[in-house]
C-alpha positions in Angstrom: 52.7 146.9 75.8 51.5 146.1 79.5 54.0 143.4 80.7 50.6 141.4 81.2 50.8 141.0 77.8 54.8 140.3 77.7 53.1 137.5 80.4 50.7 136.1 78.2 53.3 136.0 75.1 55.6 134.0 77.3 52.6 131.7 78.1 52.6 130.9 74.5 56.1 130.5 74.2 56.7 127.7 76.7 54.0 126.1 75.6 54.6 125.7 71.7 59.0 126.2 72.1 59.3 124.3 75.2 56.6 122.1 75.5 56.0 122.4 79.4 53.8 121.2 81.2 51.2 123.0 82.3 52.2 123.2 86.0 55.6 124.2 85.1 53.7 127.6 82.9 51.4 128.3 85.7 54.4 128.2 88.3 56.7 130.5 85.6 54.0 133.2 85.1 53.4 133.3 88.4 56.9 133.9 89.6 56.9 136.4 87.1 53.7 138.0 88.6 55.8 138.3 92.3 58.4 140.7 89.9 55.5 142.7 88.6 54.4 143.2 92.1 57.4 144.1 93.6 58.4 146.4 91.2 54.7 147.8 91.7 55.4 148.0 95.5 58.3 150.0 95.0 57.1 152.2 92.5 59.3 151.0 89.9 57.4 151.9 86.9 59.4 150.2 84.3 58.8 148.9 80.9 60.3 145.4 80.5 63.5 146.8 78.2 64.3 149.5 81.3 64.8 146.4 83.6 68.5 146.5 85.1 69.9 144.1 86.8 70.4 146.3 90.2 66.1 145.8 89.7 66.7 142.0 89.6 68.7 142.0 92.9 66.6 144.0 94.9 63.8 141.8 94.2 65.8 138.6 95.0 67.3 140.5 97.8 63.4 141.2 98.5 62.1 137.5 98.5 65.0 136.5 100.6 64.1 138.7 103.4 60.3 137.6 103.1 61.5 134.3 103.7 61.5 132.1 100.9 63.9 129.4 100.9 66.9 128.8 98.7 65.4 126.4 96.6 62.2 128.7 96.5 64.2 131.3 94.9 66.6 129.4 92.5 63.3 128.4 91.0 62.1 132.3 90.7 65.6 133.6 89.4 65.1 130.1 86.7 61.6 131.9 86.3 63.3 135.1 85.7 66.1 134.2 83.1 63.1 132.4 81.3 61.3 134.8 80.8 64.0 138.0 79.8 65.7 134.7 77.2 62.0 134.8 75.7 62.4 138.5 75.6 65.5 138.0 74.0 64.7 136.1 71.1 61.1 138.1 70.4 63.5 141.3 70.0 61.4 143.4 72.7 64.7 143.5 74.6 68.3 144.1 73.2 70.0 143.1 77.3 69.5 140.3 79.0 69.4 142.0 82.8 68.7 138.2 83.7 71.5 137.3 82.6 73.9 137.8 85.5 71.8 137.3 87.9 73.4 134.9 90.9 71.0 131.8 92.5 71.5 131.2 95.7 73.6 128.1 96.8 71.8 124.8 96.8 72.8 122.2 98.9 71.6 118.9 97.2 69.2 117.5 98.7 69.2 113.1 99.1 65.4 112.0 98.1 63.4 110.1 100.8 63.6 106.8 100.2 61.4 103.1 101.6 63.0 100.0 102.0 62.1 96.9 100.2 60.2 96.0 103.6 58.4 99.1 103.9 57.2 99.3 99.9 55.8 95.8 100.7 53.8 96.7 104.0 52.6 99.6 102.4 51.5 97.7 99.5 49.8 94.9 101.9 48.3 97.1 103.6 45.5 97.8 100.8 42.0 96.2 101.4 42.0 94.0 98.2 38.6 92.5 98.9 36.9 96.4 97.2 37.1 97.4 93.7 39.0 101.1 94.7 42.0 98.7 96.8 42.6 96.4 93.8 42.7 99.4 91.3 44.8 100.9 93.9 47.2 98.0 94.6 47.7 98.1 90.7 48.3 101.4 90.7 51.1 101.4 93.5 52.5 98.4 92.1 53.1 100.3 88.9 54.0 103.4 90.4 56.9 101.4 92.1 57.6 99.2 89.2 58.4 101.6 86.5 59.2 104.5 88.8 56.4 106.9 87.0 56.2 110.7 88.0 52.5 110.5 89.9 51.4 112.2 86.4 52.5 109.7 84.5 50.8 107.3 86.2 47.6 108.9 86.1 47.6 109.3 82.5 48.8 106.3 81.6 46.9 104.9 78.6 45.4 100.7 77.8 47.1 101.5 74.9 50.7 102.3 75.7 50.3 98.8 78.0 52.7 95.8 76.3 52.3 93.4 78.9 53.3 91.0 76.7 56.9 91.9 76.6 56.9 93.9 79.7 57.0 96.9 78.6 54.6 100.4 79.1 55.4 103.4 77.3 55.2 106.8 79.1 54.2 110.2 78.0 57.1 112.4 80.2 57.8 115.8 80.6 57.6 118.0 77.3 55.7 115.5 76.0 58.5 113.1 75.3 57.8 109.4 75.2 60.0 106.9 76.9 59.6 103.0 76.8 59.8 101.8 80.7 60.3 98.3 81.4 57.0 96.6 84.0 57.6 93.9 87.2 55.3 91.2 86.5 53.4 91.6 89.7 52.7 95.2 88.1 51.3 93.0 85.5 49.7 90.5 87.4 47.7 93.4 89.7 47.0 95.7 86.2 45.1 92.1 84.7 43.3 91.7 87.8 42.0 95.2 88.1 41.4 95.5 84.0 39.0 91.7 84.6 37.3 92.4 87.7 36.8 96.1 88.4 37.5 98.5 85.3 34.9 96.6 83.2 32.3 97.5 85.6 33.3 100.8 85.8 30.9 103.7 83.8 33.0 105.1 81.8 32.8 109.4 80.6 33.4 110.1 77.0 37.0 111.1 76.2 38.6 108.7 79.4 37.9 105.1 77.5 41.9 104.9 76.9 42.6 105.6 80.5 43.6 102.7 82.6 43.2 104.0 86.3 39.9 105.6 86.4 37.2 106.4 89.8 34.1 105.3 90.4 32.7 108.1 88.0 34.9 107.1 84.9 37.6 109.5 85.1 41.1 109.3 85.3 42.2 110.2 88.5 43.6 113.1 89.9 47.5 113.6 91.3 46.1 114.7 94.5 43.9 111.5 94.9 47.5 109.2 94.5 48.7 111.5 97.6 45.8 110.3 99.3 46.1 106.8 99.1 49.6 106.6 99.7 49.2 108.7 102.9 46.4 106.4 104.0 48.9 103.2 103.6 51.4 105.1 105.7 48.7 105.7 108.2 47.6 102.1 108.4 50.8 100.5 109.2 52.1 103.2 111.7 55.1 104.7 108.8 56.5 107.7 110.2 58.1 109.2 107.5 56.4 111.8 105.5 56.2 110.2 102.0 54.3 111.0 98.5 54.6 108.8 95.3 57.6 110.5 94.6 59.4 108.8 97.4 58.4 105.2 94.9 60.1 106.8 91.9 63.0 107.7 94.5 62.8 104.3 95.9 62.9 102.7 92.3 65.8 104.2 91.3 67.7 104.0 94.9 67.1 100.0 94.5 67.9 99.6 91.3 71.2 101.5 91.4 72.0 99.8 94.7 71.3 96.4 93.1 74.1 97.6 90.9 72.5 98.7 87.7 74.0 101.0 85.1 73.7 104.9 85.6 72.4 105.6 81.9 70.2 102.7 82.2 68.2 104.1 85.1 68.4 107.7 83.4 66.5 106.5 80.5 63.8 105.2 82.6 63.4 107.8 84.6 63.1 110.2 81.5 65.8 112.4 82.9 67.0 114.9 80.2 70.4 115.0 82.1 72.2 112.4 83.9 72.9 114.8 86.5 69.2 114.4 87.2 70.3 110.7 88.0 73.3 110.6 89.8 71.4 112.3 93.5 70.2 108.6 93.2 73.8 107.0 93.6 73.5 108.3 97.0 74.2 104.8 99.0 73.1 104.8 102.8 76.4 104.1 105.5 75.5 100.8 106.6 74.9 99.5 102.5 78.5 101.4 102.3 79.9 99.6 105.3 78.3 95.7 104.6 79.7 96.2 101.0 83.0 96.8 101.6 83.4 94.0 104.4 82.0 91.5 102.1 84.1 92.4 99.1 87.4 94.5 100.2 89.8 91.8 100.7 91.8 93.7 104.1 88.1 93.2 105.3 87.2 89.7 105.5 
């Protein structure tokens, strides 16, 4: 067999064993495609089981020198071992050459965060007096309330709304539902946009669940959420460079600076690990510093 069609088997397998997402495929089989290409450059004409790890390093050691960054390859190698595991278990392979394979140190990385002033200028900044600003107020007022991923948000469903007890329930990664607590000026801004806009919307076959749709009656796109968020920046004069991850970052920041409990922001987040969650304990200097001379008793 080609190792297209190794490619195409592991296609199937992280879709029906892991349940990713589609992105997270597309991203795997096509780190999987730089290997293929690499091995093609350097006229290594090897079937998947003749693989050995000295192969492996020369094509990390490869994609260093081209540039990529650290956490460019980490997320190749992950790629990598992914695929030669799904080798693994199918029986094509007997060694995992993968398996030994070393990432590069990562530093971690603190998320971007906004402050509770800047979430609030951003949000006043949105014309409300137009049907696309009050869907879009709604929209970033959930996005900041629940702390969704952006495609969560744009697929979340009338039906998973219980504004009535304050809750939404959200379709994560792998599929995996999670029940997310809502502010109520999430709820107040949904209302207004479900009365006064949505019903006048036309909406396409297949999208009547959808809550945020455009003007055509589709759910909207990731890349559209970017684009709003960038115009709020722009309109009052933000210089950082944010996306609506830096709300989910800024949900969890506040929350866990407001002193809520680790596991509790874990589950709402939908983070399969906790380690996920603890980047967000992350406390700037000056929080560290006010703290400690309001409560440490040497200080006062």
């Amino acid at each position: 067999m080609s190792w297209q069609s190794y490619i195409k088997g592991f296609k199937s397998y992280l879709q029906l064993e892991k349940s990713l997402s589609a992105n997270s495929i597309e991203a795997y089989q096509h780190d999987i495609g730089k290997l293929v290409n690499y091995m093609e450059a350097e006229k290594l004409l090897l079937n998947v089981d003749e693989v050995k790890i000295e192969h492996l390093e020369g094509f990390v050691k490869a994609i260093h020198e081209l540039g990529f960054d650290a956490h460019s390859q980490a997320r190749i190698i992950s790629g990598i071992r992914a695929f030669y595991k799904y080798l693994m278990v199918e029986d094509i392979v007997s060694v995992n050459p993968a398996e030994l394979l070393s990432a590069p140190k990562l530093a971690r990385k603190l998320p971007d965060t906004l402050s509770i002033e800047e979430i609030n200028a951003l949000l006043n900044s949105i014309d409300l007096s137009t049907p696309e600003g009050t869907r879009n107020r709604a929209m970033l007022e959930v996005l900041y309330s629940s702390g969704l991923r952006v495609s969560e948000l744009v697929n979340l469903k009338i039906s998973s709304l219980f504004l009535d007890v304050e809750f939404i329930k959200v379709i994560g990664k792998g599929d995996k539902e999670r029940l997310v607590p809502i502010g109520s000026q999430a709820i107040k801004q949904i209302r207004i946009y479900q009365d006064n806009v949505r019903v006048h919307v036309p909406i396409q076959k297949g999208e009547e669940d959808m809550l945020f749709l455009n003007r055509r009656g589709k759910r909207l796109t990731r890349m559209y959420v970017f684009t709003v968020i960038k115009s709020c920046a722009e309109k009052i004069g933000l210089q950082k460079v944010i996306s609506p991850h830096t709300f989910r970052h800024s949900f969890a920041t506040h929350l866990i600076e407001g002193g809520a409990d680790l596991r509790a922001v874990q589950e709402m987040l939908g983070h399969a690990s906790i380690t996920t969650t603890e980047i967000y304990t992350h406390l700037d200097r000056d929080y560290l510093r006010s703290t400690i001379m309001q409560f440490h008793p040497r200080y006062k």
